[in-house]
Each structure stands twice: as structure tokens, then as C-alpha cells.
N, C-alpha and C positions, 0 to 999 in steps of 0.2 A: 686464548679464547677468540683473540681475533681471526686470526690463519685459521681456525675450527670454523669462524662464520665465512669467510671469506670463501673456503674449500666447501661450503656448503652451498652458497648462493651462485660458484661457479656450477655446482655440478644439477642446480635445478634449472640452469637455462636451457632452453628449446637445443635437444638433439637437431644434426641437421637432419636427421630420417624426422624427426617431429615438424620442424621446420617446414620442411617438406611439404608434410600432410596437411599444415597449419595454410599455407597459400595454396595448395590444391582444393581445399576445402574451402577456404576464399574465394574458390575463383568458382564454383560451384554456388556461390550466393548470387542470385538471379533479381538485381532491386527493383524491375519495374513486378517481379512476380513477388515481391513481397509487400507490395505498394498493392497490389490488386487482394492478395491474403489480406491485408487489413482491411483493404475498404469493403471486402466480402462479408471480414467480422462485423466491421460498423454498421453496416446495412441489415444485421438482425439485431432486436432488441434482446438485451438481456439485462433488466434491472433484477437487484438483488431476490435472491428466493424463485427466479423465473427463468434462469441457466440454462435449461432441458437444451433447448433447439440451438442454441448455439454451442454448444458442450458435444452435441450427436453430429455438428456440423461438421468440430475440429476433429473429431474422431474419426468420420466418413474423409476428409483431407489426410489427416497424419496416414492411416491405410491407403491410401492410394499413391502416398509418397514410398509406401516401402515399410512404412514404422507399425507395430505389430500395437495395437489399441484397442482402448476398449472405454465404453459409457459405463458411468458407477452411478448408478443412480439415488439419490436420497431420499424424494419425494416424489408426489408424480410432478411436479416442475422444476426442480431442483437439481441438478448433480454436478458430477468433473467428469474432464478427458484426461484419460492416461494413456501415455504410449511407453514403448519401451526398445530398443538398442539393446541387446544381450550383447555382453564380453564376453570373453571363457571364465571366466568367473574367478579371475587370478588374482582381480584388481579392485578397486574401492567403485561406489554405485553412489553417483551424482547424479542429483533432480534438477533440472534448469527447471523453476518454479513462475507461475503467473497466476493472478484471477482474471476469470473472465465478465464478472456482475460490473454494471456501470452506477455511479451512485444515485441517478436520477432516473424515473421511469419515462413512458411515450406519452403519458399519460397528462394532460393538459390539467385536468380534474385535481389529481395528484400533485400538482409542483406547481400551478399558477394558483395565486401574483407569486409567489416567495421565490421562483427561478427568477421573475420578471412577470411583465403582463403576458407574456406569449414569449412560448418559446425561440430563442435566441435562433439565428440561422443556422448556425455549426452543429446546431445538437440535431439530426437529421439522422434518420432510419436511411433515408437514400441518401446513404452515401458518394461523394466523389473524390478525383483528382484534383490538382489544381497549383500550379507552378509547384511541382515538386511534393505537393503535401500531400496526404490523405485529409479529407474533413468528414466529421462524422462523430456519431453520439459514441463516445468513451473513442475515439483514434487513437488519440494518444495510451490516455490510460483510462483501461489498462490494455486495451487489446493491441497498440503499438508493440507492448513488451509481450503478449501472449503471442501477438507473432513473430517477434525475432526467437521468442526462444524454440517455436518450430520448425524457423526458417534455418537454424543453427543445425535441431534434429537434422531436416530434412535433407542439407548439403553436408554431413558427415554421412550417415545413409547413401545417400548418392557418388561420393566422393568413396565408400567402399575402406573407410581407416579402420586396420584391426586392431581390436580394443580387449584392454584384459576386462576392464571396471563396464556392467552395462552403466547404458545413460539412460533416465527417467523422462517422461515431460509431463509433470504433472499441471494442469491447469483446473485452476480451484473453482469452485459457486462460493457465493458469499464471502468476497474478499472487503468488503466497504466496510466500513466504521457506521453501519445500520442495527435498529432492534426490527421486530417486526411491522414493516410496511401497510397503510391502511387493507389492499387487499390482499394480504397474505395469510396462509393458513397457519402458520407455525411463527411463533415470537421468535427462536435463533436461526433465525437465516442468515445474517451477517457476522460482522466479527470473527471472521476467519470459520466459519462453519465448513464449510465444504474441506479447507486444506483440515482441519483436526480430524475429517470425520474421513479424508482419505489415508492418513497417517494410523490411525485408529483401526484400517481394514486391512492392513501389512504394505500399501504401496508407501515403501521407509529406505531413505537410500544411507549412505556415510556423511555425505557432501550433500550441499545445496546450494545455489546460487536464485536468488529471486530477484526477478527483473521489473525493477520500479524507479520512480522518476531520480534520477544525479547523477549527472556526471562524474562521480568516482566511485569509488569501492569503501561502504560502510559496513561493517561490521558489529553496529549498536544501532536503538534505535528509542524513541520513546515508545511508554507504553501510555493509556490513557484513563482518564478516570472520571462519570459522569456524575453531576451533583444535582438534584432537583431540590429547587430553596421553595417555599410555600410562606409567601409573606400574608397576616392576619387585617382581616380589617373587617368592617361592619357594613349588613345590606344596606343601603340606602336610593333615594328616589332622587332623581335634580330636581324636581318641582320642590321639596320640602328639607334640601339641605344647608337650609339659612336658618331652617328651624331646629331641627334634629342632625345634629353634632354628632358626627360620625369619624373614622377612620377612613379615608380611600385607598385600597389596598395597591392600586395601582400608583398612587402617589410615592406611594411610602415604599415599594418597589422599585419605582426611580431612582427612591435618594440611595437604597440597598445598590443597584448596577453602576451608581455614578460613582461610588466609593471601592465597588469589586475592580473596576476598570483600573483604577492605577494599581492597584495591587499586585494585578499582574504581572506586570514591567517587575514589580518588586519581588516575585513569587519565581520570572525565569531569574534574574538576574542571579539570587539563591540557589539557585537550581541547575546552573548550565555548567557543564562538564562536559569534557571528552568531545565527544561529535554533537552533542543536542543544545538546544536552550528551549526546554521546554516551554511552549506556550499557552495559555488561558485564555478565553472569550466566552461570552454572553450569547448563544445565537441560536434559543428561541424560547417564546411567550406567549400563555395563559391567562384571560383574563376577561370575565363577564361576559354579557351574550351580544354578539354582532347584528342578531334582528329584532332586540329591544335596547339599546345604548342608554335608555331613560334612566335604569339602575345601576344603581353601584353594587357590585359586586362584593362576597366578602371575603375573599380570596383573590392571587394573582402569583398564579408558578411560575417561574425562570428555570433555565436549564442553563449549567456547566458543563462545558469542556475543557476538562483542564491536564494537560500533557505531562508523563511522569517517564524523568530519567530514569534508565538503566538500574545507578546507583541508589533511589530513592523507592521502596517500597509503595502500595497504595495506599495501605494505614498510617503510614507517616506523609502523604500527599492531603490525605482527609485531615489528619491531626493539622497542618500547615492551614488549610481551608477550615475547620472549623476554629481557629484561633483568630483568623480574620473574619471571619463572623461576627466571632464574639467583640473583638474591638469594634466595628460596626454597629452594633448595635448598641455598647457604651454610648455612643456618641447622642443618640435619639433613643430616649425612655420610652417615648411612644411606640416604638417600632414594634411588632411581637411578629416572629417568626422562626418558622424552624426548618430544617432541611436533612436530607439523607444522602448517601451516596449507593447510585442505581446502576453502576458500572461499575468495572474495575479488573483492567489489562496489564498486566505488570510489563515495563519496558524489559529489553533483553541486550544480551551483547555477546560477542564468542569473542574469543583470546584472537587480537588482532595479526599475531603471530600463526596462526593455526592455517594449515596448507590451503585452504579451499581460501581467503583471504590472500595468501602471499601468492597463490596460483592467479586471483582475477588480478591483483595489483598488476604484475607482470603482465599478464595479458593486456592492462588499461596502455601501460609504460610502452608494450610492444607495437600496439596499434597506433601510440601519438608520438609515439620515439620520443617521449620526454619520463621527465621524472613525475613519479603519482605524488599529488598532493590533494591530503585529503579534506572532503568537505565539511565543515562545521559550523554548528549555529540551526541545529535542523531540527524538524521539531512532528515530522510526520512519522504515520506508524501504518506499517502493514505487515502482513501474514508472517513476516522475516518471528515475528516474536514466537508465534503457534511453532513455527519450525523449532526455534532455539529451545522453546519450552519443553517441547519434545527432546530435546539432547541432540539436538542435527547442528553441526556446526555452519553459518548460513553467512552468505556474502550476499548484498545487494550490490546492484549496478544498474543505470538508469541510459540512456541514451543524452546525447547533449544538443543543448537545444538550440536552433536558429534564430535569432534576433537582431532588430534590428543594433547596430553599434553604439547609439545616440540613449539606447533604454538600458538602463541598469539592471533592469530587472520588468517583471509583465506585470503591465499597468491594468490588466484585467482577468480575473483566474478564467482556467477554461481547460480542459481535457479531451479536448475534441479535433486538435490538429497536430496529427504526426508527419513530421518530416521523412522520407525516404532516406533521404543522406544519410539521415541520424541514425535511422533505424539501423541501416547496414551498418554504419559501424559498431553499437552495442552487437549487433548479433558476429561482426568480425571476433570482437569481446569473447564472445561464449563458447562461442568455435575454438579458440585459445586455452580456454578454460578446461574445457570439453578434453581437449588432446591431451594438454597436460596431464590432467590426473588420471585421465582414464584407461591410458593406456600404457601406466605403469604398475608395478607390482604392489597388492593392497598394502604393504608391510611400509614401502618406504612413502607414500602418501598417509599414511594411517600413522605413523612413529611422529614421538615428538621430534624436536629439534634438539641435534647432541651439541 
């Protein structure tokens, strides 16, 4: 069995005619022209449900790069861009995948205070440069990885590599972890709507690869699961609550989130397997009216986010969450409340062995000339699942990111500054990718492993 893997993983390494193509196609990636693609992206807005013009943008691009495209429309502000590479049609048809919605809108009305009191600098419709970076609303993500995966199209295209397998570039609307937005017309515009609803209209490859935030090649991912808890209490006034003995539903809603918080830690710890540790948090609330404060309200809703392995169903993530409910409330007789669960994304994962997986590892190995080692302990979810659920076997890969040496890790979230370096090199990645499979016979990418 050994000699059978051995004879197998020599004979998938980079022909030198692939070789070839693989550094001609390299040398074909143009970083300050893909440094200006992003910042072109970031300089239109596209919060979720509102895609149109930056969707007809990457369309009007990929066509002028050579790539044969087209807008899919879903609403009137909503859609994707697809483009498409035709092979002879000998070989397997891989999507290098992105979304293009950014999770926050322009809109000041919309996100202030809860972004902050005013928008941060970086989250900027005018877009710029800046020692290397792109800065701008979504740069990174998602539209850093929407433009490497064109910037990959566009230098095989241009690079002229004959391909049995075409290539896809699907780029999705409503790729955010959003329900429907205060001015939006339709309630599913996130959650993967756009990539379902292009899979849905035949644009369906073999392969997939979706380009979103890690440094390595995942194959699993969590899925997610939302809870709305509705804790009970009684109207009351502050003038007359010395007298009339009431519930304060906010109160009693505190001691509920003070006691869900550690749970958590207890909930991934259960939970974490493979590449994930599913995470849970509290983050956001309901509760009385902000232009009369004098009353007490007799309600105060909470909302859960709570992340579900692979391996862990959502009826058994809810049964885990209504079990710590239920002890929760043992603990205070007083408490009366009840809750439902208002989401539910089942995590995914494809056989880590499966070609489009041991194609991007390679590819990762190829570009750092080391060995891939994979990331875990992760706990985010995107459209990778809508693919998998679909039966597309899906690899993500993220770019890697610039930091200072002294920070372990970013001491401030933010998706709004992509590096160029990085970029280039995820999209050296997909170019890899790209050659490998695509320009072999569908049989021997398509077979299992003997």
C-alpha cells in the first residue's frame, strides 16, 4: 500500500510542461494591477442584498480581461458575476469562488454607535494605497479574495494555458452571515443566497476552491445556529417601583448572559474536533424604549450565535443549548423565559483526501516550499458549506496575513486592509490549483484514490 501511495503522489506532482505554465502564469500576475482591482472593488459599496453595481463592475472587468461573463441577476439590486474559461471539455470544471457583499453598509443611520460612534477610517468607499496595502470597506474581505480569484482567471487567460477542464469564477451576493437588512426588500439576502441561487441556475462545476481568510487549506468548516432567548418580566414605572414589586426583565436577562458566557468555553471545548472549536457569544439586545427610559419593560430579547461543527448536527447543537437553559434557570425560580432557535446552517466538510484538497495543499507546499500544515481551532463559516451541501467538493484558502512580529494575533477585528504581497501570493495559490486539475483528463482528477 505504501509503494501504491508513494507511485501515486509521485505521479500527481507538477509535470515540467505544467511547471512551466504554472511560472508563465506567475509571471503574468501584475501586483500593483491587482492592488488597484481591489481598491476599485472597495471604492463601491456593496452591503449585503445591494451587489448590482459592483457585480456588473466585475463583469464589465473579467470581459475586458478576455473572460467570456455574464450578470445573473436576482433582484433589482441584488445578483453575481460569472465568468467562464472553456476546456475541451475532457477534463473536470472548477469554480475558484468569492462573495462580493461586505458585512456592514455606508450607511451611518444603519451601524452607528454599534460599529462605533462614527465610522472607523478604513471602512472608506474611497478607497486607497498605502505602504503596500489596499484600505477600504471589505479590502480584505471579501473583495481581496474576490480579486485574487480574478486576478488567477485573468493571468491564465492571458498566459493562453490549454485546458481540458473549463474554469468558473463565480462571485456570489449575499455571502455574510446577515437575515434581512433595515432597508432591504427581501428577508434572504445573506446566508449564502446569491452562491445557492447560482448553483441552483446550472453555473455547477466538479471542484471548488473558495477564497476566504487562512493561511492554509481547510476542508471543514463550522456551520451556525441562531437562538432568540425572550426573558419574562413585568411593566413597571421607577417612580412607583418601591411600591409595586415587579420583575425587571433586563435584570434577570443579565443573570441569563452572565451564566450563558461561561458556558461557552464549555460548549466549544465539547465541541471542537478536526479543524473547528466551535464558538458561542451574546451579541445583540432588545429591551424597553430608548425615548421614555421611566418604564420598565416586560420583555428583554437576546440573541445567539452559536457555531456548529461539521460533526454535530443543529437539532443536537439546540438540544446542547436548550439543556443549558434549562440548568440556568434551576438555579433562579424567579427567572421565566423561553427561547427558539431562528437560524440553522449545518457545518460541512469534504474528504480531506479528495483531489481539489490534495491539489490546493500542493499548491500551498509549492509556493512556501515547505510542508502544509493545517489550521485549527477555527470557528468561522462561509459559503464553502452551500457548496459542499450542494455535493461540490470545496477547498478553502485565505491569503496570509502581514503582522506585526511582537502581535500574536490582531488586537482589533477589521476587514478592510489587504495586503498586496499576500494577495499575490493566494492568487500564485489558485493559479496552481487552476493548472493542476484543469488541465487533466476528467477521469484521473475525478477517481478516487487506488
Amino acid at each position: 500500500m505504501a509503494n501504491r501511495d508513494t507511485d501515486r503522489s509521485t505521479s500527481l506532482r507538477l509535470t515540467r510542461e505544467r511547471e512551466t505554465w504554472v511560472r508563465r502564469v506567475w509571471d503574468a500576475i501584475d501586483e500593483s494591477r491587482l492592488g488597484e482591482l481591489n481598491r476599485m472593488m472597495a471604492s463601491i459599496a456593496s452591503p449585503t442584498g445591494e451587489e448590482r453595481q459592483l457585480a456588473q463592475a466585475m463583469v464589465d472587468t473579467m470581459n475586458a480581461y478576455g473572460i467570456k461573463s455574464f450578470y445573473q441577476p436576482m433582484d433589482d439590486t441584488q445578483g453575481n458575476a460569472i465568468g467562464r474559461i472553456s476546456g475541451t471539455g475532457q477534463g473536470a470544471d472548477l469554480m475558484l469562488y468569492a462573495p462580493l457583499d461586505t458585512a456592514f453598509s455606508v450607511s451611518e443611520e444603519e451601524e452607528c454607535p454599534w460599529i462605533g460612534d462614527r465610522f472607523p477610517p478604513d471602512m472608506t468607499t474611497n478607497a486607497y494605497m498605502q505602504d503596500g496595502n489596499v484600505i477600504g470597506m471589505g479590502a480584505e474581505n471579501p473583495k481581496g479574495y474576490a480579486a485574487c480569484v480574478v486576478a488567477a482567471a485573468q493571468a491564465i487567460k492571458a498566459a493562453g494555458v490549454p485546458m481540458k477542464g473549463s474554469l468558473l469564477v463565480g462571485l456570489g451576493a449575499g455571502g455574510m452571515p446577515t437575515n434581512r437588512r433595515p432597508s432591504a426588500k427581501k428577508f434572504n439576502a445573506g446566508q449564502g443566497a446569491g452562491c445557492a441561487f447560482m448553483l441552483e441556475q446550472g453555473v455547477r462545476p466538479d471542484f471548488a476552491v473558495i477564497a476566504k481568510p487562512g493561511w492554509a487549506v481547510a476542508w471543514e468548516e463550522v456551520g451556525l445556529c441562531w437562538f432568540k432567548v425572550i426573558v419574562r418580566g413585568d411593566l413597571n414605572y421607577t417612580g412607583v417601583r418601591h411600591v409595586v414589586r415587579g420583575r425587571n426583565p433586563i435584570v434577570h436577562a443579565a443573570k441569563v448572559i452572565g451564566l450563558l458566557e461561561p458556558w461557552f468555553a464549555e460548549y466549544t471545548e465539547k465541541n471542537t474536533s478536526g479543524l473547528v472549536a466551535p464558538q458561542g457569544s451574546i451579541n445583540a439586545i432588545q429591551a424597553g424604549w430608548t425615548y421614555k427610559p421611566a418604564f420598565v419593560p416586560a420583555a428583554c430579547h437576546f440573541f445567539v450565535d452559536l457555531r456548529v461543527s461539521p460533526r454535530v448536527s443543529p437539532v443536537e447543537a439546540k438540544r446542547q443549548f436548550g439543556d443549558a437553559i434549562e440548568r440556568i434557570v434551576k438555579t433562579d425560580p424567579t427567572l421565566s423565559l423561553e427561547w427558539e432557535m431562528i437560524l440553522s446552517i449545518p457545518g460541512s466538510f469534504t474528504d480531506p483526501n479528495n483531489w481539489i484538497v490534495q491539489s490546493c495543499t500542493r499548491a500551498w507546499e509549492f509556493v512556501e516550499n515547505q510542508k502544509h500544515k493545517p489550521r485549527t481551532g477555527t470557528s468561522g463559516a462561509t459559503d464553502a458549506n452551500i457548496l459542499r451541501a450542494a455535493g461540490i467538493p470545496t477547498a478553502r484558502l485565505g491569503m496570509p496575513r502581514r503582522q506585526n512580529a511582537n502581535e500574536p494575533q490582531r488586537s482589533v477585528f477589521s476587514m478592510e486592509t489587504s495586503n498586496m504581497a499576500s494577495m499575490k501570493q493566494l492568487t500564485k495559490c489558485l493559479v496552481y490549483a487552476v493548472i493542476d486539475t484543469c488541465t487533466r483528463e476528467r477521469q484521473e482528477v475525478c477517481s478516487p484514490p487506488s
